[in-house]
N, C-alpha and C positions, 0 to 999 in steps of 0.2 A: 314185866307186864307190857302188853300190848296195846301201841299208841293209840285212840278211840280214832274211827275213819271218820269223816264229815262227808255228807255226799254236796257238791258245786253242783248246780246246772250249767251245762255250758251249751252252746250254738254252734253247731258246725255245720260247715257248708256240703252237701251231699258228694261230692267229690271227694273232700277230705274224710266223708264217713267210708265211703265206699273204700277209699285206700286204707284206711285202718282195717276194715272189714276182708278186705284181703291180705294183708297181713298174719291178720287172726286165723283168718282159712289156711294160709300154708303155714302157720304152724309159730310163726316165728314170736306171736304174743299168745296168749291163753284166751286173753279177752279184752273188748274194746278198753274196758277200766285200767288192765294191766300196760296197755298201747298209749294211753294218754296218764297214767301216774307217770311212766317212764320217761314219757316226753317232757313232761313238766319237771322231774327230776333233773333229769338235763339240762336241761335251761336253766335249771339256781345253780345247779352246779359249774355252767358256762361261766354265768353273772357274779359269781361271788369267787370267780380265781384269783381276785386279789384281795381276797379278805385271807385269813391264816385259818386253815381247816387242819384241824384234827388228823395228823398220817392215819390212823383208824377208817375217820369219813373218808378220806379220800381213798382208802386203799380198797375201801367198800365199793363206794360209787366207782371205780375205778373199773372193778371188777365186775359189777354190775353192769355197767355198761360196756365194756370189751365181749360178755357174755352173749349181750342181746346185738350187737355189728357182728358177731362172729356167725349167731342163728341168720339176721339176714343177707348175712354174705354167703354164706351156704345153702339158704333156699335159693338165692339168685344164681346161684351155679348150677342148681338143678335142671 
């Protein structure tokens, strides 16, 4: 079963929307929501290296995020 999503308000600075927003344009996120779950993923994922994670989580998030470096390593080649 599918963990219930909670929607945050967050504030971001129009800079920081605009580079999510292009992002999103070349392709490398689907959508703003998908560009800042991912970014927050990352960051617990940074913060909790010294906690003992699951070879599972890790090998997820892992892959998750070599997935999404790899799309913007490749739009930036373009």
């Amino acid at each position: 079963m599918k963990e219930q999503q909670i929607p945050i308000p967050v504030k971001l600075t129009r800079q920081t929307k605009d580079e999510i927003d292009h992002l999103v344009n070349l392709g490398v996120f689907a959508s703003r929501s998908e560009a800042i779950k991912f970014a927050i993923r990352f960051m617990l994922l940074v913060e909790k290296t010294s906690l003992p994670l699951s070879k599972r989580a890790e090998e997820y998030a892992y892959e998750e995020i070599k997935s999404k470096f790899e799309r913007v390593r490749n739009v930036r080649r373009s």
